[in-house]
Backbone as ProteinMPNN parsed JSONL, in Angstrom:
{"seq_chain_A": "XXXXXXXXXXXXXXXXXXXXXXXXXXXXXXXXXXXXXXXXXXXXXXXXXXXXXXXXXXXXXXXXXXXXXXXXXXXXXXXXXXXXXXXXXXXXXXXXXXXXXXXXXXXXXXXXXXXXXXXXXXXXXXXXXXXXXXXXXXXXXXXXXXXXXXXXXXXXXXXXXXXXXXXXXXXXXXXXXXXXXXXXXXXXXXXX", "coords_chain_A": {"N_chain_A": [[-63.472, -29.176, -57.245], [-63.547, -27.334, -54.218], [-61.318, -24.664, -53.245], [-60.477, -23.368, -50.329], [-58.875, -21.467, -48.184], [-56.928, -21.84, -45.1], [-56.239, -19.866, -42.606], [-54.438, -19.076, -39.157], [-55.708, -17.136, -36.476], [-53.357, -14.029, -35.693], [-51.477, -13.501, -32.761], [-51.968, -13.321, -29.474], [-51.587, -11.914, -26.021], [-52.321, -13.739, -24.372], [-51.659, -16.146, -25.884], [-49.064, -15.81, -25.706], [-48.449, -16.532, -22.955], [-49.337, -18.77, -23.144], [-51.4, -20.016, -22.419], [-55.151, -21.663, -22.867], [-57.193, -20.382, -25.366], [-59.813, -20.301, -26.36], [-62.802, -19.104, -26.456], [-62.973, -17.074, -25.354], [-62.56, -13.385, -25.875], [-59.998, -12.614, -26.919], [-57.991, -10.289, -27.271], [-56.096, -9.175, -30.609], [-52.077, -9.229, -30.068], [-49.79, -6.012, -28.803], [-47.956, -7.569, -29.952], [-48.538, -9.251, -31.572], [-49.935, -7.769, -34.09], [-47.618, -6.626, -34.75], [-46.27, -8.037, -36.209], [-47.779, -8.878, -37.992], [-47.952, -6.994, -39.699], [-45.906, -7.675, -41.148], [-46.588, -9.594, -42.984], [-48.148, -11.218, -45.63], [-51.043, -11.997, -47.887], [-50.608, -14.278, -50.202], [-50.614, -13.672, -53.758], [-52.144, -15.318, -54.97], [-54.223, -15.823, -54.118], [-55.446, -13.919, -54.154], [-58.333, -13.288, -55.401], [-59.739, -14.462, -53.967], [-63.208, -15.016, -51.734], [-63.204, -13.433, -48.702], [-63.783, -15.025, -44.982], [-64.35, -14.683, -41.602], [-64.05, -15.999, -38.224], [-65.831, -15.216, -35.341], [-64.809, -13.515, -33.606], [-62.279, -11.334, -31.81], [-59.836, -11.396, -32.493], [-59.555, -12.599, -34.763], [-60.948, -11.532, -36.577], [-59.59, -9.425, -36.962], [-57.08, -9.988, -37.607], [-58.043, -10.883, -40.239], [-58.742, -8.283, -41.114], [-56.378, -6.998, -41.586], [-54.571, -8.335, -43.216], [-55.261, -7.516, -45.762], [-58.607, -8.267, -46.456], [-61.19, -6.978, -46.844], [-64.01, -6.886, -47.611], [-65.733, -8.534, -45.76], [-67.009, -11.801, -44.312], [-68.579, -12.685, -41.375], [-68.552, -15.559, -39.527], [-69.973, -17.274, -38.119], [-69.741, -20.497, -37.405], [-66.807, -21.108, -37.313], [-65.72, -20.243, -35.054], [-63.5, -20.981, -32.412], [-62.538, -23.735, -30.16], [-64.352, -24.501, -27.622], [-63.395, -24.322, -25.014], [-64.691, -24.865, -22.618], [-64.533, -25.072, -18.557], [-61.338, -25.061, -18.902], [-60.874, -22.589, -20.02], [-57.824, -19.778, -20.002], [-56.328, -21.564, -18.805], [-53.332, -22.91, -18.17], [-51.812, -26.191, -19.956], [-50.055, -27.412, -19.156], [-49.839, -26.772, -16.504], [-52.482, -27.816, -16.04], [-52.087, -30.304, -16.494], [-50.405, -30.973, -14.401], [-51.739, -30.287, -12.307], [-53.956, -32.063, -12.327], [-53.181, -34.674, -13.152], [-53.465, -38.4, -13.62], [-55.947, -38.221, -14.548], [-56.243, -36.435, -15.773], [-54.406, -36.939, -17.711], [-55.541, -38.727, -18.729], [-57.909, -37.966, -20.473], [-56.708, -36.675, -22.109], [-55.917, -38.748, -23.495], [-57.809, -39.857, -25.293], [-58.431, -38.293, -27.948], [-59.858, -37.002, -30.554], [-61.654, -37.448, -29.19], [-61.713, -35.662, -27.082], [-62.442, -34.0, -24.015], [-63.073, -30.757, -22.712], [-63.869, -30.238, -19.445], [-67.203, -28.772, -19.203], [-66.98, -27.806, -21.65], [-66.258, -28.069, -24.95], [-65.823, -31.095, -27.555], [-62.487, -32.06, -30.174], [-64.065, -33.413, -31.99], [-66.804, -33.0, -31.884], [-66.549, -30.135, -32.716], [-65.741, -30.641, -35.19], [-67.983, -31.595, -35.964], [-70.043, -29.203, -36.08], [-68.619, -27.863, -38.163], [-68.92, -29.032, -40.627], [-71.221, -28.548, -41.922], [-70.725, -25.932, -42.455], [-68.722, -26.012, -44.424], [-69.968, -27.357, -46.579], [-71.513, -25.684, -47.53], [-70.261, -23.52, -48.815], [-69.052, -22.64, -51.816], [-67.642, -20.859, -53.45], [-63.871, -19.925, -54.169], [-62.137, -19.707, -51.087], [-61.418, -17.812, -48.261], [-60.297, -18.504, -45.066], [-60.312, -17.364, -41.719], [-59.301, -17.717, -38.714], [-58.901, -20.261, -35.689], [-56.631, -22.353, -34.013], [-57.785, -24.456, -33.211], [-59.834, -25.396, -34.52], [-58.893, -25.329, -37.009], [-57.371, -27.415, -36.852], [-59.149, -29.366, -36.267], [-60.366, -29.131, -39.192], [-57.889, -30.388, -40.032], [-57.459, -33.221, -39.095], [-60.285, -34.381, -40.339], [-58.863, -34.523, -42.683], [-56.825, -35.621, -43.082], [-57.715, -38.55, -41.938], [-56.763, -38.57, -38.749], [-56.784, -39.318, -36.028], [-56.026, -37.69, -33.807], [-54.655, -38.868, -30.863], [-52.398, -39.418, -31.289], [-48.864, -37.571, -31.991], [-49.682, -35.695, -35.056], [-48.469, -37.14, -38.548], [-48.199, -35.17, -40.369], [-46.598, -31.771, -39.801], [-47.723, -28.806, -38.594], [-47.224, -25.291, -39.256], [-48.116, -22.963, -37.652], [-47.886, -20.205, -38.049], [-48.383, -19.739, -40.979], [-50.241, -20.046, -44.32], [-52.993, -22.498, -44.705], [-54.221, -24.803, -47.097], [-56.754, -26.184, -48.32], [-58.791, -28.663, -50.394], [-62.662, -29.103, -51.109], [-64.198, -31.871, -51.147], [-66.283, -33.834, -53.772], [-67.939, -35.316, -51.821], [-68.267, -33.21, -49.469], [-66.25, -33.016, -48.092], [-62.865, -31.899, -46.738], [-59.609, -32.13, -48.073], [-56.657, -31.81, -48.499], [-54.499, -29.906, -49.77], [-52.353, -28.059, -50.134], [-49.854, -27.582, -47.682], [-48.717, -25.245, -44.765], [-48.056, -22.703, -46.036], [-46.316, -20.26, -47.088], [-46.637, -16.736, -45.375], [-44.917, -14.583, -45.375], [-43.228, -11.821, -46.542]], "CA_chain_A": [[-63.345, -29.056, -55.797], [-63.326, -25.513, -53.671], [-59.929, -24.664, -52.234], [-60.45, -22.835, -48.69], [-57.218, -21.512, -47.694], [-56.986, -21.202, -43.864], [-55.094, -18.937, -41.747], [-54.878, -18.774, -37.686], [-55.322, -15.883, -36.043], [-52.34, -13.598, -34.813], [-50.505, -13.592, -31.556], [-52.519, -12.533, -28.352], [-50.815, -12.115, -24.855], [-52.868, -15.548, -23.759], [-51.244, -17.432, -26.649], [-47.433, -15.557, -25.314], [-48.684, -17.48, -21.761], [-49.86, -20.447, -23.361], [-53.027, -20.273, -22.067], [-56.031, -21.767, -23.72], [-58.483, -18.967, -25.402], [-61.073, -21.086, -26.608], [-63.955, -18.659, -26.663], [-62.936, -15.644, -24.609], [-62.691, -12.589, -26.936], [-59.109, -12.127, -26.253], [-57.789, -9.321, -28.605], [-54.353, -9.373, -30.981], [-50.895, -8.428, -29.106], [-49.227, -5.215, -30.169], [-46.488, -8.345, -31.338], [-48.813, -9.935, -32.908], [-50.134, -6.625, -34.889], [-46.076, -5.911, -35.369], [-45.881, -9.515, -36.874], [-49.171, -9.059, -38.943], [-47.925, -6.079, -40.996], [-44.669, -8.122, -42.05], [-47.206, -10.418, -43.347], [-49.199, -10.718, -47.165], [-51.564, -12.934, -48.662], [-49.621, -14.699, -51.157], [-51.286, -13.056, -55.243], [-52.685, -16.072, -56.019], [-55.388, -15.724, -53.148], [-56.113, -12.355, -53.91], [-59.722, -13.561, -55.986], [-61.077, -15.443, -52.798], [-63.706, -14.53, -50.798], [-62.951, -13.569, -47.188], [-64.891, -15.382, -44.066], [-63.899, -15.003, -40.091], [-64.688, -16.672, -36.718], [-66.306, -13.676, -35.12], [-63.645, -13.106, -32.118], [-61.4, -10.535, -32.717], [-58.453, -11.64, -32.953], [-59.615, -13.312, -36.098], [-61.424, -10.146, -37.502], [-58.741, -7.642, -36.795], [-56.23, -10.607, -38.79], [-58.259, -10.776, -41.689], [-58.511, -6.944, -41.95], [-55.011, -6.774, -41.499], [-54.04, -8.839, -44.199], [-56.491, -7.226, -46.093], [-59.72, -8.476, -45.94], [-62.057, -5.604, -47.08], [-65.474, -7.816, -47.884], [-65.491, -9.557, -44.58], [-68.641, -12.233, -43.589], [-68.378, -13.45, -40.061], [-69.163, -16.899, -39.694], [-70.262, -18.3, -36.183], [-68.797, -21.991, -37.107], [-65.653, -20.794, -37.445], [-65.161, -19.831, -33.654], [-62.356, -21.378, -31.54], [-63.506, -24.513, -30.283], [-65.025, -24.194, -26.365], [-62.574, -25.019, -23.761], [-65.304, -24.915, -21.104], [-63.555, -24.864, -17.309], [-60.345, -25.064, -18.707], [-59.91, -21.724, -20.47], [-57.02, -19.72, -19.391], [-55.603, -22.494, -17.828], [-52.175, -24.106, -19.324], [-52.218, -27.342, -20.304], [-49.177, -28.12, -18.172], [-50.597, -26.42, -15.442], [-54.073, -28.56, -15.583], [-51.667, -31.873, -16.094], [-49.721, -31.019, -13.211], [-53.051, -30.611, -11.103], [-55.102, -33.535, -12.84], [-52.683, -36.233, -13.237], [-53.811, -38.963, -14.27], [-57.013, -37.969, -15.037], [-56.126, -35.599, -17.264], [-53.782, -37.808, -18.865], [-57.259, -39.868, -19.813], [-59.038, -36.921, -20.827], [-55.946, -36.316, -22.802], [-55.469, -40.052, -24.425], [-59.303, -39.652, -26.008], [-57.997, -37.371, -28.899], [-60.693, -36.518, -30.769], [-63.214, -37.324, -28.799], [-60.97, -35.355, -25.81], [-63.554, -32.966, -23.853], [-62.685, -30.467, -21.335], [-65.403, -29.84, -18.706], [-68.292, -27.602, -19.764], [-66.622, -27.53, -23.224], [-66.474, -29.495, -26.316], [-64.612, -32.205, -28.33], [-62.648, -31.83, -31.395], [-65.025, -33.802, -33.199], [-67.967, -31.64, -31.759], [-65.85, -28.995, -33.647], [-65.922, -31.165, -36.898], [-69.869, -31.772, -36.891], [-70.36, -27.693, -36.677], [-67.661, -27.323, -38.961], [-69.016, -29.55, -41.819], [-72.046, -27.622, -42.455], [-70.493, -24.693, -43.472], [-68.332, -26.543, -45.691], [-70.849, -27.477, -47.307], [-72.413, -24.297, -48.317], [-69.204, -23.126, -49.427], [-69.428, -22.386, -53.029], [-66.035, -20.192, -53.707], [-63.049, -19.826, -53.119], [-62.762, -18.93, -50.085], [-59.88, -17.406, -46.805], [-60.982, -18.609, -43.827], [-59.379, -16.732, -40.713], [-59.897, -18.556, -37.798], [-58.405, -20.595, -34.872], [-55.935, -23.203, -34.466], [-58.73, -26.012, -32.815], [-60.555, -25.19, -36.1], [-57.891, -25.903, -38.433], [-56.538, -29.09, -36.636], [-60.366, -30.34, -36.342], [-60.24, -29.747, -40.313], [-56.577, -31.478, -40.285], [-57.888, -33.946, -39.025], [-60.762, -34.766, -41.249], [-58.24, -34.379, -44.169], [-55.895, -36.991, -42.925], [-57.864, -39.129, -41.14], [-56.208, -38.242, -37.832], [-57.452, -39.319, -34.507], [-55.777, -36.805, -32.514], [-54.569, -39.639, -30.066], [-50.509, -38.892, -30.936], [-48.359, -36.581, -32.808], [-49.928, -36.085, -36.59], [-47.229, -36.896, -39.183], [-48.008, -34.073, -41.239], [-46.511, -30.613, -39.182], [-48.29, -27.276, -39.707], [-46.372, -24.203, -38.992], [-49.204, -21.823, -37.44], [-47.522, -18.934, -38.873], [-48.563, -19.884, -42.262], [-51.731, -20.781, -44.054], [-52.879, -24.377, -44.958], [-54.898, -24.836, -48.274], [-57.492, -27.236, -48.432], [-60.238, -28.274, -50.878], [-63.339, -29.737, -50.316], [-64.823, -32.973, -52.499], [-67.931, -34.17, -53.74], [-68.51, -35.779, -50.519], [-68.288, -32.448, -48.68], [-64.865, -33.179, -46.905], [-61.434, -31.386, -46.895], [-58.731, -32.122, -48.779], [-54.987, -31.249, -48.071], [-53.678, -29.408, -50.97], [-50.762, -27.391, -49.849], [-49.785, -26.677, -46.063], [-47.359, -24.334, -44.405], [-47.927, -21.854, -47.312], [-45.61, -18.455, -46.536], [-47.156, -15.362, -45.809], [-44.256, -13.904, -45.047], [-43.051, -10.973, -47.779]], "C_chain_A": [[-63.142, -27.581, -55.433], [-62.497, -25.63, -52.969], [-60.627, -23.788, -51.27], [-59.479, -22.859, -48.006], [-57.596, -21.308, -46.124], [-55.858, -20.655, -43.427], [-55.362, -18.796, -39.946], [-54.172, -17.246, -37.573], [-53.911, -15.326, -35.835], [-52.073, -13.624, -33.706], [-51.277, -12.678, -30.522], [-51.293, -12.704, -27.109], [-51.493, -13.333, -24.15], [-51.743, -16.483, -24.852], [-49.358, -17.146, -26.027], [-46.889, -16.348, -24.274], [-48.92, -18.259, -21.948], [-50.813, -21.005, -22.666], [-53.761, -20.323, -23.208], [-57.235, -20.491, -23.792], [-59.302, -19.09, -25.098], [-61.956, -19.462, -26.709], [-63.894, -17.308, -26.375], [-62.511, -14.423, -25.847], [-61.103, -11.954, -26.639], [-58.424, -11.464, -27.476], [-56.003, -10.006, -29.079], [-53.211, -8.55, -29.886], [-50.455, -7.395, -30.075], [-47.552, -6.313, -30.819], [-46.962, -8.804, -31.924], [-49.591, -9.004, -34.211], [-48.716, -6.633, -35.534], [-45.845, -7.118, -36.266], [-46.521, -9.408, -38.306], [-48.877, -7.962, -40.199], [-46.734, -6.431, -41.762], [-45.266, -9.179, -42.933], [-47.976, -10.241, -45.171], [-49.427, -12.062, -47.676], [-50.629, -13.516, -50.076], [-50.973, -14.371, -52.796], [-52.154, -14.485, -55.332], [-53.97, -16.527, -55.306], [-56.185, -14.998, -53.242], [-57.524, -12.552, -54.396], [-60.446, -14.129, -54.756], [-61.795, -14.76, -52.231], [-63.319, -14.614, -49.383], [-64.081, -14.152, -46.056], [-63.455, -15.157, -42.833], [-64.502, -15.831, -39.521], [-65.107, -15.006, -36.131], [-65.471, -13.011, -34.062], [-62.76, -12.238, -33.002], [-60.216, -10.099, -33.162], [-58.444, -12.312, -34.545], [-60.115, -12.443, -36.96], [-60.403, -9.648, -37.649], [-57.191, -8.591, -37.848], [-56.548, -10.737, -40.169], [-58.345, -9.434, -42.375], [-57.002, -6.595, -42.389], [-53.687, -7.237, -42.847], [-54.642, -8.612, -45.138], [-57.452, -7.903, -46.692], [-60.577, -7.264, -46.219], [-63.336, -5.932, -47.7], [-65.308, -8.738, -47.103], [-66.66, -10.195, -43.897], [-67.881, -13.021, -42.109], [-69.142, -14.74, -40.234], [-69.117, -17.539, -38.788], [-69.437, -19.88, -35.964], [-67.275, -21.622, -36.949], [-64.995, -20.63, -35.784], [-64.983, -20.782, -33.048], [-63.479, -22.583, -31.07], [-63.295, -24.244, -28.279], [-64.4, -25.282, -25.626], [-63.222, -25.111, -21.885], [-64.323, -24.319, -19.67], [-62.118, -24.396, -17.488], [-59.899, -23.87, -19.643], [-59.341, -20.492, -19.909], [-56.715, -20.049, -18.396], [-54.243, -22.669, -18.965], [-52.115, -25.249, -19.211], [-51.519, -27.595, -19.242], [-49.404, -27.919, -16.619], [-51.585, -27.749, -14.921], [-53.346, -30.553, -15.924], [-50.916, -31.881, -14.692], [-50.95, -31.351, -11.91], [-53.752, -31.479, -11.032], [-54.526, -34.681, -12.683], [-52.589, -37.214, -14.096], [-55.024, -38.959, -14.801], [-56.853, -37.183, -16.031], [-55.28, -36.071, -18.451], [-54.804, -38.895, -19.733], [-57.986, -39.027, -20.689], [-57.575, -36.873, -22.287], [-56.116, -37.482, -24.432], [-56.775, -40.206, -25.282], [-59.17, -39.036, -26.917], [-58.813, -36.797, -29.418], [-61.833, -36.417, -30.04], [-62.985, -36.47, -26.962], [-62.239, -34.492, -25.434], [-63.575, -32.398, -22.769], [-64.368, -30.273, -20.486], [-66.272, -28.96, -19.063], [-67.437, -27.087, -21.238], [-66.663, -28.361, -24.281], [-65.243, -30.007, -27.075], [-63.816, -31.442, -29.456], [-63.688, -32.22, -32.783], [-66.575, -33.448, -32.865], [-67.392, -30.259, -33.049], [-66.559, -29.361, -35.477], [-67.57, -30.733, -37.332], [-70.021, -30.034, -36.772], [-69.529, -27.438, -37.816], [-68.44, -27.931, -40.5], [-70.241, -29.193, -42.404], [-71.875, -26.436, -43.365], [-69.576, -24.968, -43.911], [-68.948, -26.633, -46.567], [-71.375, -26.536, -48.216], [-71.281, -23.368, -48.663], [-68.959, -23.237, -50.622], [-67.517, -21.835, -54.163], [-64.849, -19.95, -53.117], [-62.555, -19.329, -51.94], [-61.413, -18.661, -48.963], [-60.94, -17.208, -45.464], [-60.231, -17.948, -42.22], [-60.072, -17.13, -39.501], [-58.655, -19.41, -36.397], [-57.54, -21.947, -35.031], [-56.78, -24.714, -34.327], [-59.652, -26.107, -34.113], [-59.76, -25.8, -36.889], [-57.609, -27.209, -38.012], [-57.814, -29.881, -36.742], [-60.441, -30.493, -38.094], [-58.74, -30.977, -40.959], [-57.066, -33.147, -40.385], [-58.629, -34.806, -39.579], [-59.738, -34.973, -42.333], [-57.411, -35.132, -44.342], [-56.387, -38.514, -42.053], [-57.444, -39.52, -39.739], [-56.799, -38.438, -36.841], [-57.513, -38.462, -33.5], [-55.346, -37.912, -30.75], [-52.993, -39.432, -29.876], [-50.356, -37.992, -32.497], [-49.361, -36.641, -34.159], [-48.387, -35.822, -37.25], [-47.124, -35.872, -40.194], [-48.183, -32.254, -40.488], [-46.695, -29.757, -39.922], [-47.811, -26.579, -38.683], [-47.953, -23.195, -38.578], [-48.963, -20.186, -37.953], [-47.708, -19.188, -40.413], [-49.632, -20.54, -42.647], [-51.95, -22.077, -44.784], [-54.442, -24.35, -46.392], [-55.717, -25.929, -48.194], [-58.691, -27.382, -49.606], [-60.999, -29.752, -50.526], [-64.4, -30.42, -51.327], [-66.203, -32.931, -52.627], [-68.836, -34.184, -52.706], [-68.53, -34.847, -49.498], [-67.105, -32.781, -47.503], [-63.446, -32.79, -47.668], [-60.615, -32.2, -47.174], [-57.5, -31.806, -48.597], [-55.179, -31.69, -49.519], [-52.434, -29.013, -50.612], [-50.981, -27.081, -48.189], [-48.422, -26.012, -45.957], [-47.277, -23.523, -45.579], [-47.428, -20.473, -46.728], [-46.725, -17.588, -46.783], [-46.18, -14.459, -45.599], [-43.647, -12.948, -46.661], [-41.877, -10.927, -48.128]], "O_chain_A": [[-62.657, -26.755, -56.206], [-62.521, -26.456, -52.057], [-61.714, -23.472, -51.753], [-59.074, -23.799, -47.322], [-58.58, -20.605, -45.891], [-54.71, -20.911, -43.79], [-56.462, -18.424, -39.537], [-53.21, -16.595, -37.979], [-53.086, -16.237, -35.781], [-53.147, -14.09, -33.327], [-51.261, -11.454, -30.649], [-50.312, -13.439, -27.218], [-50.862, -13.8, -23.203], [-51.118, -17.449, -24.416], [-48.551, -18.072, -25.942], [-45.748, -16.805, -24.2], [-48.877, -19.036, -20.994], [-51.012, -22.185, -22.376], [-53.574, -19.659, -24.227], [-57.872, -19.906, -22.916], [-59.887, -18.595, -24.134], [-61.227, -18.636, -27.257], [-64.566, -16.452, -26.952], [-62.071, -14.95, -26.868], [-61.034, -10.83, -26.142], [-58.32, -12.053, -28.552], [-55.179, -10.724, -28.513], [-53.436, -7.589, -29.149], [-50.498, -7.41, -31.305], [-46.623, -6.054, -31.585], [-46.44, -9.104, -32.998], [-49.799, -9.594, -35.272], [-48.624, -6.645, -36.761], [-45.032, -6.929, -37.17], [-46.032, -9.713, -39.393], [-49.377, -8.01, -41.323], [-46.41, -5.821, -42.781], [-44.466, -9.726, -43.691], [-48.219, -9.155, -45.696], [-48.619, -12.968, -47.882], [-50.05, -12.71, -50.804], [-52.091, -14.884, -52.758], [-53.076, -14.333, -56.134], [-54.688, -17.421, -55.753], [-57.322, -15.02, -52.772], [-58.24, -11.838, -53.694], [-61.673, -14.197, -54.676], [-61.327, -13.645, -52.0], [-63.114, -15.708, -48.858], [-65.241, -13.769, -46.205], [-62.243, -15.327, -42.965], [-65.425, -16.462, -40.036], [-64.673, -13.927, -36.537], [-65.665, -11.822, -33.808], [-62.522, -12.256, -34.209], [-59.726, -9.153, -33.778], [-57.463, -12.449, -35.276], [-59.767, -12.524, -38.138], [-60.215, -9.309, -38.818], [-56.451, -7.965, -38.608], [-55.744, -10.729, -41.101], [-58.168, -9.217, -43.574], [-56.651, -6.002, -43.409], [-52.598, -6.789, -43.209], [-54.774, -9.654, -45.78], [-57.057, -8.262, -47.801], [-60.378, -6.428, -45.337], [-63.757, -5.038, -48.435], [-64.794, -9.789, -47.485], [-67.322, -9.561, -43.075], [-66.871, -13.72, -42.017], [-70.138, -14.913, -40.936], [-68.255, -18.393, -38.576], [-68.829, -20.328, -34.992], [-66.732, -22.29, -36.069], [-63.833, -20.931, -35.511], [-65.888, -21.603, -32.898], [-64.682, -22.608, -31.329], [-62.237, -23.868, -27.775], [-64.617, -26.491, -25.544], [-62.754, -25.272, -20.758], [-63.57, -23.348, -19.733], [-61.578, -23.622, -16.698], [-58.759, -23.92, -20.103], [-60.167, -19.874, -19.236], [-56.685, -19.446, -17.323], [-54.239, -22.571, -20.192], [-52.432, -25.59, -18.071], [-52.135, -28.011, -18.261], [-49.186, -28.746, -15.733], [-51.519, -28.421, -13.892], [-53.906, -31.621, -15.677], [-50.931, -32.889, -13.986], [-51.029, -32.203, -11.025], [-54.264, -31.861, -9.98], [-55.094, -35.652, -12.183], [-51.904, -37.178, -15.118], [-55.209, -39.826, -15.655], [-57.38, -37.343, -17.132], [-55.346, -35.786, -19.646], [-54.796, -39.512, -20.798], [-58.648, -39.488, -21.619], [-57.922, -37.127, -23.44], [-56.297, -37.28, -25.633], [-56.529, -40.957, -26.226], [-60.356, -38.924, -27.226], [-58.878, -35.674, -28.919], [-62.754, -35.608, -30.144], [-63.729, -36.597, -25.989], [-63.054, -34.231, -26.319], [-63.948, -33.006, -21.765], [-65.525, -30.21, -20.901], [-65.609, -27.957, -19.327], [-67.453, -25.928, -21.651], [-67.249, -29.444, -24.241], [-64.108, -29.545, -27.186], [-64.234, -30.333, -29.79], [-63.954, -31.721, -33.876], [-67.449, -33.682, -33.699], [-67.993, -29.744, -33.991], [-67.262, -28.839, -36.343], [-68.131, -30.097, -38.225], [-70.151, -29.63, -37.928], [-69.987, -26.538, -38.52], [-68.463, -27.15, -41.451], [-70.357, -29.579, -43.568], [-72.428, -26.048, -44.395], [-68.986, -23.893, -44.025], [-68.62, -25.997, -47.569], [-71.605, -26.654, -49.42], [-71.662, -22.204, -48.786], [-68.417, -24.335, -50.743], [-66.774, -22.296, -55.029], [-64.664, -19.785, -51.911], [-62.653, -18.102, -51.934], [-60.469, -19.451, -48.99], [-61.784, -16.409, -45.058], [-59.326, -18.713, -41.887], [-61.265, -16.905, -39.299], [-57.525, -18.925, -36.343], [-57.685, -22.617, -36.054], [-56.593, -25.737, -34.986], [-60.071, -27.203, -34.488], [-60.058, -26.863, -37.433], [-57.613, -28.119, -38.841], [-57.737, -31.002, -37.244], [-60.552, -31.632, -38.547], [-58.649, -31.861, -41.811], [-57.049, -33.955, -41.314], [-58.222, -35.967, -39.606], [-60.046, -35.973, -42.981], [-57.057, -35.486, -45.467], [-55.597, -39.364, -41.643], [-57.675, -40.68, -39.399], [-57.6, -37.533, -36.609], [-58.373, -38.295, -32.636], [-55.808, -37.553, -29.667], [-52.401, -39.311, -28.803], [-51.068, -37.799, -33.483], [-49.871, -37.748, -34.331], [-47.513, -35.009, -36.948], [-46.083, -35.698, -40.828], [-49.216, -31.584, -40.502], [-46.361, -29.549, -41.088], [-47.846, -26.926, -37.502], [-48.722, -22.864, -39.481], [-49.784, -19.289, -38.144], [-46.854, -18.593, -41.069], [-50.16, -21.4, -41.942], [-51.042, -22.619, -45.415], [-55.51, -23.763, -46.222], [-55.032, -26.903, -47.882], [-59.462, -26.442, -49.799], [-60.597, -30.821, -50.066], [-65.19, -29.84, -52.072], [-67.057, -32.326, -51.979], [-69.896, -33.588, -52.516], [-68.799, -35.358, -48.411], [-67.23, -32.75, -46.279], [-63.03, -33.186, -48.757], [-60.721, -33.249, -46.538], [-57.784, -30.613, -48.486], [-55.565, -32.666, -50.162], [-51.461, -29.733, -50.835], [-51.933, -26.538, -47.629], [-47.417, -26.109, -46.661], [-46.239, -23.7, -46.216], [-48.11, -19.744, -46.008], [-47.489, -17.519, -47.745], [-46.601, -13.303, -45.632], [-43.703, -13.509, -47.755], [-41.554, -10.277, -49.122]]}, "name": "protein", "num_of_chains": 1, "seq": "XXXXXXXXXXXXXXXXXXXXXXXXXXXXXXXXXXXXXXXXXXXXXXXXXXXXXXXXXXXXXXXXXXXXXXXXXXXXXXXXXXXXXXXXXXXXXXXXXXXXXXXXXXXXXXXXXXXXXXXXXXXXXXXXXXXXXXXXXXXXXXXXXXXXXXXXXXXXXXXXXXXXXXXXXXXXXXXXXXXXXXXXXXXXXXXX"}
């Protein structure tokens, strides 16, 4: 099996507001830079190949942690919050209601306006699993990682999942015969 460690980006001033990114190219904060240099791949990573999402909050984290043979990789990018990005969630329930509490209760198959599902996410995502060969550090977004969570636990995305991931830390996965992720290790420290 091929492990594929993931890591989410660092700390923008949208994620400080709790606004959704989704797609917008919204750069790292200087806290989440100040965060990023207390940070280090844990040694036993150091052989993997590096991949991003092409946004650059996800570049400028994988250089950061160093990253110095870096392929961008289009699936990888945040998953497309259509209408609703920088909005806050609580915001767009306060204004929606009950409608958005429907849109909500759909979990995977949730889908903001002019944007896409998590399990839109999955089907781009499972391609370039596929062609994933080595080991590999994926630096990327959090709708990314939970769409692979998801696969890896069979997770609907309808209520809580019982297995909590710490976004400050990266989540290990490998990926079977059948071309599907694996939970190996989550919440893995990068802290030094």
């Amino acid at each position: 099996m091929i492990p594929i460690l993931f890591i989410r980006h660092g700390r923008t001033s949208w994620n400080a507001d709790k606004k959704l990114q989704g797609r917008r190219d919204i750069p790292l904060s200087d806290e989440g830079r100040l965060l990023l240099k207390t940070l280090a791949l844990p040694i036993e990573f150091s052989n993997y190949s590096w991949v991003s999402s092409p946004l650059s909050r996800a570049v400028e984290t994988a250089k950061m942690l160093g990253a110095d043979d870096l392929t961008i990789e289009d699936q990888l990018i945040e998953m497309d919050w259509g209408e609703w990005e920088g909005q806050r969630v609580k915001d767009l329930q306060r204004r929606l209601g009950a409608k958005m509490a429907k849109i909500e209760s759909q979990g995977l198959h949730m889908k903001p306006p002019g944007g896409e599902s998590p399990a839109n996410v999955q089907h781009r995502l499972l391609p370039w699993i596929a062609r994933v060969k080595e080991p590999t550090i994926a630096v990327t977004h959090k709708g990314v990682i939970r769409a692979i969570k998801s696969l890896a636990y069979n997770w609907d995305m309808t209520d809580k999942s019982s297995v909590p991931f710490d976004w400050n830390c990266a989540h290990l996965f490998k990926i079977n015969a059948q071309g599907l992720p694996v939970a190996d290790r989550v919440n893995i420290s990068l802290e030094t």
